[in-house]
NURO-399991 format. One record per residue (C-alpha): residue number from 1; residue in one letter; y, x, z. Coordinates in Angstrom, 3 decimals, decimal comma, padded with zeros to 6 digits. Layout:
N
NUM_A_Y_X_Z .
...
***
This chain:
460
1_X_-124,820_-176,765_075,861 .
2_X_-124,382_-177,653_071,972 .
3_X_-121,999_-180,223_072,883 .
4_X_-119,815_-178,427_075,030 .
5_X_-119,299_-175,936_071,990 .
6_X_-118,696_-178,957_069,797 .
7_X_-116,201_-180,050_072,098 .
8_X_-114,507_-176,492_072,247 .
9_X_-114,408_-176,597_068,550 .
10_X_-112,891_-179,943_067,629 .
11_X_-110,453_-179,042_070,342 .
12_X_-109,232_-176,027_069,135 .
13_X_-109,231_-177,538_065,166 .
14_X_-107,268_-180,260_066,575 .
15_X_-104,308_-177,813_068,308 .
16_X_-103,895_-176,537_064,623 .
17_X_-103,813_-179,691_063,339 .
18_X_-101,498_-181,196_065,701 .
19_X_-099,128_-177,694_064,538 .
20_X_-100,025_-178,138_060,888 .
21_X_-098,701_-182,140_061,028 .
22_X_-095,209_-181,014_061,267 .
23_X_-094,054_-180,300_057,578 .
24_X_-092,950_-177,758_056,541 .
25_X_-093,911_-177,503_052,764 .
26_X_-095,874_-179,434_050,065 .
27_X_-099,712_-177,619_050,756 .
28_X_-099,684_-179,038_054,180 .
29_X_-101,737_-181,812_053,389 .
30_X_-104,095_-179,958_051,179 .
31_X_-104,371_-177,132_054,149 .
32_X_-105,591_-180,061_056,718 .
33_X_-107,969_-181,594_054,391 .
34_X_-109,412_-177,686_053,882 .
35_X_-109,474_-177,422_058,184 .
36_X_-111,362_-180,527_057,787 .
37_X_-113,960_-179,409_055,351 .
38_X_-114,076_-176,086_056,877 .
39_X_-114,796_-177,739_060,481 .
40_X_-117,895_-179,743_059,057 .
41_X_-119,345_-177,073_057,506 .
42_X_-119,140_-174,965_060,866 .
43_X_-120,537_-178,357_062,617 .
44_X_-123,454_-178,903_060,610 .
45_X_-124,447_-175,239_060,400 .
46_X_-124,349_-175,063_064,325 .
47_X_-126,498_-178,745_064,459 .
48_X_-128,822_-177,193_061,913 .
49_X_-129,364_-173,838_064,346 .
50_X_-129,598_-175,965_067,694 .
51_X_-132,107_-178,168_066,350 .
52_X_-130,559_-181,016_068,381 .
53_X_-129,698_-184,535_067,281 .
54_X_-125,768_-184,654_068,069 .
55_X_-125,822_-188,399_066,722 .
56_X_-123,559_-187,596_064,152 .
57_X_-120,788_-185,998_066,093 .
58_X_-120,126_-183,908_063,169 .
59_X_-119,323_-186,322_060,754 .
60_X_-117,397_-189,258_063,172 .
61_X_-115,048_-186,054_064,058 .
62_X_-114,532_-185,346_060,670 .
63_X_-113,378_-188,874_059,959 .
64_X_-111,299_-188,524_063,267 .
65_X_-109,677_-185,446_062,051 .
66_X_-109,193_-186,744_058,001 .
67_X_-106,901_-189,659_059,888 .
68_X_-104,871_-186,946_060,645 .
69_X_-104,556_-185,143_057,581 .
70_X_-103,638_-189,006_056,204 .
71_X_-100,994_-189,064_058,634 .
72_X_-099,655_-185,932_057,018 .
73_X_-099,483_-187,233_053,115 .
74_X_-097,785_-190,101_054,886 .
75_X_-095,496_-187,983_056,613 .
76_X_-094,557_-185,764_053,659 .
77_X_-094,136_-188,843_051,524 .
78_X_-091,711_-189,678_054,109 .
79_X_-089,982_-186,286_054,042 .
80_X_-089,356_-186,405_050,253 .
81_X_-087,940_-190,279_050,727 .
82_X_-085,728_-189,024_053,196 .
83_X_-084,518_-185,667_050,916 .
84_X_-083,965_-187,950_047,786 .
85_X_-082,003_-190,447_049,961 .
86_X_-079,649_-187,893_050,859 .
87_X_-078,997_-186,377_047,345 .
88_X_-077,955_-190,515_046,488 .
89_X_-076,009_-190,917_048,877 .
90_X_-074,359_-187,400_048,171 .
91_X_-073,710_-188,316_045,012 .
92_X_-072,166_-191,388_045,339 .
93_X_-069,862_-189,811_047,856 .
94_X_-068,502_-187,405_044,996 .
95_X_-068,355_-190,169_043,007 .
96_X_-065,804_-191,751_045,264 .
97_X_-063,742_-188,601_045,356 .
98_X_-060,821_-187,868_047,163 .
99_X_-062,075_-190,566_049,636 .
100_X_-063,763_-189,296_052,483 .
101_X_-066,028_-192,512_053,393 .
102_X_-066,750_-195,260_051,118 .
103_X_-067,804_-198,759_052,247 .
104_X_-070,365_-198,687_049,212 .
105_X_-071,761_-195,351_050,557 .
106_X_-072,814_-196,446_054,096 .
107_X_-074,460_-199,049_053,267 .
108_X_-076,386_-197,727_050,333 .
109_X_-077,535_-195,124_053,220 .
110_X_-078,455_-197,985_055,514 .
111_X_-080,609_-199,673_052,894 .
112_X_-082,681_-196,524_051,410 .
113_X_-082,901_-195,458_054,977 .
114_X_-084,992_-198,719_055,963 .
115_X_-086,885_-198,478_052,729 .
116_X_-087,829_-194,793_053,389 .
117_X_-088,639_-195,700_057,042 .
118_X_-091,335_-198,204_055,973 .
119_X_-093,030_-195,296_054,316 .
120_X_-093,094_-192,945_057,644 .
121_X_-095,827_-193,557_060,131 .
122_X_-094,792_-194,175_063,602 .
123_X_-092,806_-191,093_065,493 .
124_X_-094,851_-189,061_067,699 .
125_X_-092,844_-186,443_069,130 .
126_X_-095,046_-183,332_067,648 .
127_X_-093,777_-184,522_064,154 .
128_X_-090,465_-183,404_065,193 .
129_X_-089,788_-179,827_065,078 .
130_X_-087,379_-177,660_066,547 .
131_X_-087,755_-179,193_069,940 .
132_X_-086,744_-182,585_068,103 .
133_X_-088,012_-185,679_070,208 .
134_X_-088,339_-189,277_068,783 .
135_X_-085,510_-191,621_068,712 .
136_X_-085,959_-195,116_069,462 .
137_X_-084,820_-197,162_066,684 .
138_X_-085,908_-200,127_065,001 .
139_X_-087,369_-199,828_061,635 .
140_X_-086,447_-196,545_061,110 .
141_X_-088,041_-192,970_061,909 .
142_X_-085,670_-190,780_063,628 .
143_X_-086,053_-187,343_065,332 .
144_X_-083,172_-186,442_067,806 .
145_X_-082,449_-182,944_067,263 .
146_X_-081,137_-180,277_069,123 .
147_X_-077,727_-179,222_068,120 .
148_X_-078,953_-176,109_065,789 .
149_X_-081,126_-177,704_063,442 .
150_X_-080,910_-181,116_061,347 .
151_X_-083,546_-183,421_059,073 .
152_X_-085,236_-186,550_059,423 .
153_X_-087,800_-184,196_061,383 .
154_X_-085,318_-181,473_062,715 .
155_X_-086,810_-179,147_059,520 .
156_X_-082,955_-177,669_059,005 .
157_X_-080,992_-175,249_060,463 .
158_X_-076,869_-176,544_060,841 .
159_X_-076,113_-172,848_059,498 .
160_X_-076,209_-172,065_056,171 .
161_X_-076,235_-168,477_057,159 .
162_X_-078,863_-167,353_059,756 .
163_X_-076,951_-166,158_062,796 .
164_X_-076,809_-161,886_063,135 .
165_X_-077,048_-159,807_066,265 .
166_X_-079,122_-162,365_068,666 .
167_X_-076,293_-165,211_067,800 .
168_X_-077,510_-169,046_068,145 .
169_X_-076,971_-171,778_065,889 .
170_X_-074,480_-174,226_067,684 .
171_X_-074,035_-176,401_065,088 .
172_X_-072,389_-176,660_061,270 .
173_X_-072,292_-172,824_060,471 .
174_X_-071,212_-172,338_063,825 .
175_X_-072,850_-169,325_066,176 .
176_X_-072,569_-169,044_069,589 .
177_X_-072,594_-165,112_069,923 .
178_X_-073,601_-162,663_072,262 .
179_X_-071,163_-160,017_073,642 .
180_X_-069,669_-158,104_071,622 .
181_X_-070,318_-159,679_068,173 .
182_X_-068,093_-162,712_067,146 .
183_X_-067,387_-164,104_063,461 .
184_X_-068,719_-167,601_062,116 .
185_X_-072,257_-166,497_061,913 .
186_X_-071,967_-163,285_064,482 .
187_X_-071,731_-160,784_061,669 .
188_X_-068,906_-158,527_063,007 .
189_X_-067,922_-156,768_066,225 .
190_X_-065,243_-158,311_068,239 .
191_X_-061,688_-156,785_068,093 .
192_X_-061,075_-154,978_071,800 .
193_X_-064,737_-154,290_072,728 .
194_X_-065,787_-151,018_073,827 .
195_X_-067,409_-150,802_070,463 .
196_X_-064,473_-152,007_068,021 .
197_X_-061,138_-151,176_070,274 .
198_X_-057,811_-152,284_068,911 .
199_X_-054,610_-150,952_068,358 .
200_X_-053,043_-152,964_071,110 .
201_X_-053,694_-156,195_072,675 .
202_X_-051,433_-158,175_069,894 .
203_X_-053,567_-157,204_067,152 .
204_X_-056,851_-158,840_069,418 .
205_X_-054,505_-162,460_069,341 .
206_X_-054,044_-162,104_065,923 .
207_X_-057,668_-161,694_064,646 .
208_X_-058,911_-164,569_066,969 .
209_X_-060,795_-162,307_069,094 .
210_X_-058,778_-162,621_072,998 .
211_X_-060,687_-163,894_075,468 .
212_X_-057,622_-164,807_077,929 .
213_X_-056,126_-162,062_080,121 .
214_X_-058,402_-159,469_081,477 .
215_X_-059,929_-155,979_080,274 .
216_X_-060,124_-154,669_077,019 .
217_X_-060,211_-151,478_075,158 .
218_X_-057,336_-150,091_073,522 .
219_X_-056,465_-146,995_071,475 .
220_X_-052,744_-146,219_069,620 .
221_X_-052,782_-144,836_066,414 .
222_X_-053,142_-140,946_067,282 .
223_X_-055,554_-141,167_070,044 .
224_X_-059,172_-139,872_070,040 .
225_X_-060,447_-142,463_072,482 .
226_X_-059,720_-145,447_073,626 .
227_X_-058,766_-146,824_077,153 .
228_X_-059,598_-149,653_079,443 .
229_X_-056,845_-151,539_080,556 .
230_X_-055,492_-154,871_081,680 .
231_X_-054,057_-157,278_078,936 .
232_X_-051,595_-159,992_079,531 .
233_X_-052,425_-162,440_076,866 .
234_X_-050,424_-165,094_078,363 .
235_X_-046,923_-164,246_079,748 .
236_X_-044,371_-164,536_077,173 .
237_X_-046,699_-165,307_074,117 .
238_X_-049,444_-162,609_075,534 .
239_X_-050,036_-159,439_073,917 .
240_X_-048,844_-157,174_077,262 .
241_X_-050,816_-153,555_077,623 .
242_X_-050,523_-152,699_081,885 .
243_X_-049,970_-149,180_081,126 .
244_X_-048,750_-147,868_084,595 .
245_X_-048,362_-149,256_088,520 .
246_X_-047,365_-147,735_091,822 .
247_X_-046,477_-149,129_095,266 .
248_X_-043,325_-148,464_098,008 .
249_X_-044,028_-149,446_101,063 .
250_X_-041,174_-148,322_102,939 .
251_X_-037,827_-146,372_102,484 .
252_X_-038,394_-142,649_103,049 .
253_X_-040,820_-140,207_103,465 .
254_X_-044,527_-142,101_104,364 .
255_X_-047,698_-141,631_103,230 .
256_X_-048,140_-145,213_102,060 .
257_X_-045,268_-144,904_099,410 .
258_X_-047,441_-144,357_095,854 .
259_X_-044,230_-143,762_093,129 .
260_X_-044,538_-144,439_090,079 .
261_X_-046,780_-141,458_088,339 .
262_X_-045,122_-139,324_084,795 .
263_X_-046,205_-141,515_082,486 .
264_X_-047,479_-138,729_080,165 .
265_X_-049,974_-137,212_082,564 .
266_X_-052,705_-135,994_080,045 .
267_X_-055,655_-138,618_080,598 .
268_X_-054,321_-140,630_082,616 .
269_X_-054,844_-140,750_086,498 .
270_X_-056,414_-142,746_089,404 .
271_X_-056,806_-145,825_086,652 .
272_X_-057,980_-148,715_088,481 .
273_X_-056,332_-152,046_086,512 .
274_X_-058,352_-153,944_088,645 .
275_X_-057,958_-152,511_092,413 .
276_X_-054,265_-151,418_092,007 .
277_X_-052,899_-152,845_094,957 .
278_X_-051,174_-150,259_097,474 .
279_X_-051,914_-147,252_095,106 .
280_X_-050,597_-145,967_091,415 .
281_X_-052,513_-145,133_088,206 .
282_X_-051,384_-144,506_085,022 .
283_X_-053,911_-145,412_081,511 .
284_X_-056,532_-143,119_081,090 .
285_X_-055,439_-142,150_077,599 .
286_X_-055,013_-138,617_076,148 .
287_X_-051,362_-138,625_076,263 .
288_X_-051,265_-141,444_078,831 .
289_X_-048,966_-144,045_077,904 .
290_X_-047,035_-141,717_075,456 .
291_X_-048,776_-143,352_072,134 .
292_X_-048,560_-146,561_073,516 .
293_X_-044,857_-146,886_074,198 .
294_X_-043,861_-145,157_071,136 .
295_X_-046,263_-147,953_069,058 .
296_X_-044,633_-150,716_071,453 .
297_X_-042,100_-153,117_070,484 .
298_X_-040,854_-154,663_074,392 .
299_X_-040,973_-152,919_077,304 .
300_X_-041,665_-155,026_080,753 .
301_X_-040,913_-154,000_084,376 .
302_X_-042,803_-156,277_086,395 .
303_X_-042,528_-155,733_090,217 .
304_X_-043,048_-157,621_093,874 .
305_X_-046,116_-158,880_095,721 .
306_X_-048,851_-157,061_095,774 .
307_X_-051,576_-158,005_093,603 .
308_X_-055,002_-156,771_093,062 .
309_X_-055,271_-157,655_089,630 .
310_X_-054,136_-160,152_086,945 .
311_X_-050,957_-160,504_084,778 .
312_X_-047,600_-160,117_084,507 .
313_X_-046,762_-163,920_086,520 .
314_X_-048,111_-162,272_089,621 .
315_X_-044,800_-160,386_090,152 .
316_X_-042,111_-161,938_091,805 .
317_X_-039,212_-159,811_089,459 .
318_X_-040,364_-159,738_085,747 .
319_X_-037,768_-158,024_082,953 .
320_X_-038,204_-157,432_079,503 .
321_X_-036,493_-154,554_077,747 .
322_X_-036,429_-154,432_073,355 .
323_X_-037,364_-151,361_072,194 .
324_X_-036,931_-151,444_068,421 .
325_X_-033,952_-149,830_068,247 .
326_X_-034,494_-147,107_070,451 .
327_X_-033,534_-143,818_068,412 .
328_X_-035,533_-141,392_069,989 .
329_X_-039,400_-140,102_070,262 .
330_X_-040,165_-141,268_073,594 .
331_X_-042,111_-138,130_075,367 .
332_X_-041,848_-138,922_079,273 .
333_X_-041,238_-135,367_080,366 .
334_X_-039,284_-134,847_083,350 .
335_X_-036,482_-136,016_083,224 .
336_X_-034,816_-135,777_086,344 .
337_X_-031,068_-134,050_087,227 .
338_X_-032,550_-130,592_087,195 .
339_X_-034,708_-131,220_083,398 .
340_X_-034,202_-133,480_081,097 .
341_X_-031,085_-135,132_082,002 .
342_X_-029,449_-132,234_081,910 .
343_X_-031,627_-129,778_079,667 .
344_X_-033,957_-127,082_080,944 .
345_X_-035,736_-123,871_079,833 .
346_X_-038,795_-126,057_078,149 .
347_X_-037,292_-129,922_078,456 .
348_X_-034,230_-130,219_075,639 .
349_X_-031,300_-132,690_076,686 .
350_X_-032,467_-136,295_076,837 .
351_X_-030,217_-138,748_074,766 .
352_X_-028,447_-141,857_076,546 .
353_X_-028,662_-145,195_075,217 .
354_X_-027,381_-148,649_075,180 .
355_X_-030,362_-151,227_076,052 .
356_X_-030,257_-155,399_076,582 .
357_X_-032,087_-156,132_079,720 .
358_X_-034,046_-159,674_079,626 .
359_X_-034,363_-161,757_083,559 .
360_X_-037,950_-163,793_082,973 .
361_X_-038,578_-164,338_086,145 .
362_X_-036,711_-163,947_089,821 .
363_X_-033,787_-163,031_087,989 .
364_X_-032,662_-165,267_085,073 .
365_X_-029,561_-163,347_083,878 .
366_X_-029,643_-160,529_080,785 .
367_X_-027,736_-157,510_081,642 .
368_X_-026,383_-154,713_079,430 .
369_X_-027,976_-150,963_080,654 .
370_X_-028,520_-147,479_080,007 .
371_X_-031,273_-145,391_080,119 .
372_X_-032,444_-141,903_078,618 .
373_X_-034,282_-142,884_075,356 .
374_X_-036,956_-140,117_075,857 .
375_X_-038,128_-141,452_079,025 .
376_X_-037,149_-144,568_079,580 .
377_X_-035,384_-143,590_083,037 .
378_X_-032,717_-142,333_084,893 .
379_X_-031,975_-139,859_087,476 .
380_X_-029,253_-139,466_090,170 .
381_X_-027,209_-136,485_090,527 .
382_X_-029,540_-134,661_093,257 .
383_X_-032,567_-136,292_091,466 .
384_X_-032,918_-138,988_094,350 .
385_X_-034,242_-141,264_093,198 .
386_X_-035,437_-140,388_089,901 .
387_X_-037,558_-143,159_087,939 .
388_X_-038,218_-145,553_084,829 .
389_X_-036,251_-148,380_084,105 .
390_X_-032,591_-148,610_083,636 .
391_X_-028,719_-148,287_085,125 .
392_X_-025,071_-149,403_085,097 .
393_X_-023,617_-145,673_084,513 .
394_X_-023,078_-144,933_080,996 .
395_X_-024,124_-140,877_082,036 .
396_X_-026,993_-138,654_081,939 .
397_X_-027,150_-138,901_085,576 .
398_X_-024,827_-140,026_088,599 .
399_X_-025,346_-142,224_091,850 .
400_X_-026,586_-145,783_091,157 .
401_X_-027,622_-149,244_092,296 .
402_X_-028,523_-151,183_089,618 .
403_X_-031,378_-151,731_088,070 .
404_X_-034,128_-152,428_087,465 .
405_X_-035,648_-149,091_088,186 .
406_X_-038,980_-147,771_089,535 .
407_X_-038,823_-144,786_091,835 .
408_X_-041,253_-141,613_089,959 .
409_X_-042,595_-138,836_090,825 .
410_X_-039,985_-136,857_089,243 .
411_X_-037,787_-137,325_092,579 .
412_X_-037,107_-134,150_094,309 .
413_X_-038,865_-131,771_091,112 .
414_X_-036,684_-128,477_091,111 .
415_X_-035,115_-129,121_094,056 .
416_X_-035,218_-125,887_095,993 .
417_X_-034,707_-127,606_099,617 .
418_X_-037,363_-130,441_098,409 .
419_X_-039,485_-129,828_100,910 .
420_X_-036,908_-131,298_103,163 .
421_X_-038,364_-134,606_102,190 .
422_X_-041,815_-134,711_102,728 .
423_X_-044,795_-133,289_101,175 .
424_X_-045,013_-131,748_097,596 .
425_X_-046,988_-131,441_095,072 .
426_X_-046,821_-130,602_090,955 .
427_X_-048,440_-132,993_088,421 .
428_X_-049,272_-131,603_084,739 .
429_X_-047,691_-131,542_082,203 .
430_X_-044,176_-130,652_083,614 .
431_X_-043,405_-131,874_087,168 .
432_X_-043,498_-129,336_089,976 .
433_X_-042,815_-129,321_093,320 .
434_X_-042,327_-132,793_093,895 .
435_X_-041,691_-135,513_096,708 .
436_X_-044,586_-137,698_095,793 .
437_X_-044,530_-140,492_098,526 .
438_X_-040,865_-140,117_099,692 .
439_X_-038,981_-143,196_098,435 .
440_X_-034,847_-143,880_098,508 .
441_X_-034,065_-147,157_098,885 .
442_X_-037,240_-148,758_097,412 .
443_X_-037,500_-150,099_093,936 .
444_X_-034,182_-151,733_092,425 .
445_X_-033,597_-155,127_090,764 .
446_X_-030,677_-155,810_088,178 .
447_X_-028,417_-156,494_091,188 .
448_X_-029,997_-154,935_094,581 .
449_X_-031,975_-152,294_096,367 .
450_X_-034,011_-151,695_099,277 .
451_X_-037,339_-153,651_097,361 .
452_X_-040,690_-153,197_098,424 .
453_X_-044,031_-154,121_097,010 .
454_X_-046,042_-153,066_094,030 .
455_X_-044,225_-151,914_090,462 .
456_X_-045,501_-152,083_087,461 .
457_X_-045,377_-151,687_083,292 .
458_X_-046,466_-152,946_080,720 .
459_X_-045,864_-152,392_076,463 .
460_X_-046,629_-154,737_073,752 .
***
């Protein structure tokens, strides 16, 4: 019985020796040798109790376990060798300023290093920390590290700064970061995140922080929360905000048509970025897109095909309107024959305006165009069609069939034989009464009519 306890004990000293052998500062040596002591004592106290003749066991383990502790001196000797090799060699680099690497250098290193390896005992991979495992090499004692840590025993992390928020060391002060956090050592809260939103999707390409097209959370100067919408960080040097989408299916009155909704529907409504094919939505922000068009500097009217998600290149017909010199407030109130192309009881007189049409993609050309500054639409005479995007008529309102233009919501509002037309319906703030799903002559290009597919815009 006294021997199995023995055995329990010199196993369990040597565990914490095995630990203690990797260095870590200069007492480790003088800790062991204490273990050691400590251990014999314990020994011979538990020989003297039993009253049995353990043939010395005590003191040939001791002398087992002191090897040990000499493998440690040896090993911290070898440490310090290795630390004062690299302050020479890092001195004789600045020494040899500008150059980068020096001849004389390298080889200095190569000689100290096989002087300093003749005082390290041979690699045994517990002697390398970190998850550090021996590296074969002649004459010199190695530990291959993992990529977080450095040192002739893996004894250094490669950041100089301990990474924040859960971050890992990657390598030379660099993190590798956990959602949201971002920043050389993880210390700040990436740009777009629920928790940090931006401005708009520009300002995330300009601090670093885009993580390719997809979702992120945006919120205009003036609104009170943010939103969660698809950003197009790609197309035409990226920075594109999907702010709105709808779907024709057919000309007429059917109840697969989704127009385009009024872009400043308080809120937002039926946002789904991500599922918008064959319905509308419009950004779930408290004045809509209001804020976000009047921050914007391009417009884009992206439309055909039918896609669930993505960017702008998914669209057959992409234009791209300039919006800096646009000389009104842009509110998106109804603007149809019967409001604000004309002027109403609670919707003043829009104001017509010149704007250059860009052709990025199905249409190549650039086209001159007019639309009503406050909306960013137009309107024919009976209010069918009435929608965003731009005409050929330099009026408030007339018959059309230029574009492009995306058929709204707005068709048919104050229209007292509406009905006519299909279902109705009113959607707040302003538009009442109107012909929801019926659709005249589809969505327009710059040159033709009768288009069918999903619409869509986007601000940056």
């Amino acid at each position: 019985m006294s021997y199995i306890v023995v055995s329990v004990l010199i196993q369990v000293s040597l565990c914490r020796l095995i630990l203690a052998a990797v260095p870590h500062s200069q007492s480790n040596y003088s800790k062991c040798v204490e273990e050691v002591q400590e251990f014999n004592t314990k020994c011979e106290i538990f020989v003297k109790d039993t009253n049995r003749d353990t043939n010395n066991v005590c003191e040939s383990q001791s002398k087992t376990m002191m090897l040990k502790c000499q493998n440690i001196r040896i090993n911290e000797e070898c440490q310090k060798c290795f630390d004062t090799l690299n302050a020479l060699v890092k001195d004789c680099a600045q020494f040899y300023l500008p150059a980068t690497k020096t001849v004389e250098c390298i080889d200095l290193k190569k000689k100290l290093t096989e002087r300093c390896s003749m005082k390290c005992p041979v690699c045994h991979d517990e002697l390398c920390r970190n998850g550090g495992k021996c590296r074969d090499a002649e004459y010199i004692f190695s530990c291959r590290c993992p990529g977080h840590v450095k040192g002739v025993h893996c004894e250094t992390s490669r950041c100089s700064q301990p990474c924040q928020n859960k971050g890992i060391c990657a390598g030379d002060d660099l993190c590798s970061c956990s959602y949201p956090h971002t920043g050389s050592f993880c210390n700040r809260v990436r740009l777009g995140s629920k928790y940090n939103p931006a401005r708009n999707a520009s300002e995330i390409l300009h601090a670093g922080d885009s993580l390719g097209s997809g979702m992120y959370w945006i919120q205009p100067d003036g609104e009170p929360q943010p939103a969660f919408t698809y950003c197009d960080m790609k197309f035409d040097d990226g920075g594109w905000m999907l702010s709105s989408y709808g779907y024709v299916e057919i000309d007429g009155d059917d109840h697969r048509n989704r127009l385009m909704l009024n872009m400043n529907h308080p809120h937002g409504y039926l946002w789904l970025p991500q599922q918008r094919s064959f319905t509308h939505g419009v950004i779930t922000l408290s004045k809509g897109a209001t804020l976000l068009a009047r921050s914007a500097t391009y417009m884009i009217m992206a439309a055909g095909n039918n896609p669930r998600t993505g960017g702008i290149d998914e669209y057959k017909y992409v234009y791209r309107i300039n919006l800096c010199n646009i000389t009104r407030k842009i509110t998106f109130d109804n603007h149809n024959a019967y409001h604000g192309a004309s002027g109403s009881r609670n919707i003043p007189r829009m104001h017509l305006q010149t704007f250059t049409v860009y052709g990025l993609k199905g249409d190549l050309k650039n086209y001159t165009r007019f639309s009503l500054a406050e909306s960013l639409g137009v309107t024919s005479r009976d209010s069918f069609p009435t929608g965003y995007g731009f005409y050929e008529r330099k009026e408030q309102f007339g018959f059309f069939g230029n574009g492009p233009f995306f058929p709204s919501i707005h068709s048919g509002s104050g229209r007292v034989d509406s009905f006519r037309y299909g279902k109705c319906r009113s959607f707040t703030p302003n538009v009442e009464k109107t012909c929801y799903r019926f659709s005249y002559k589809g969505w327009y290009t710059a040159t033709s009519v009768n288009n069918y597919g999903q619409m869509s815009i986007w601000f940056k």
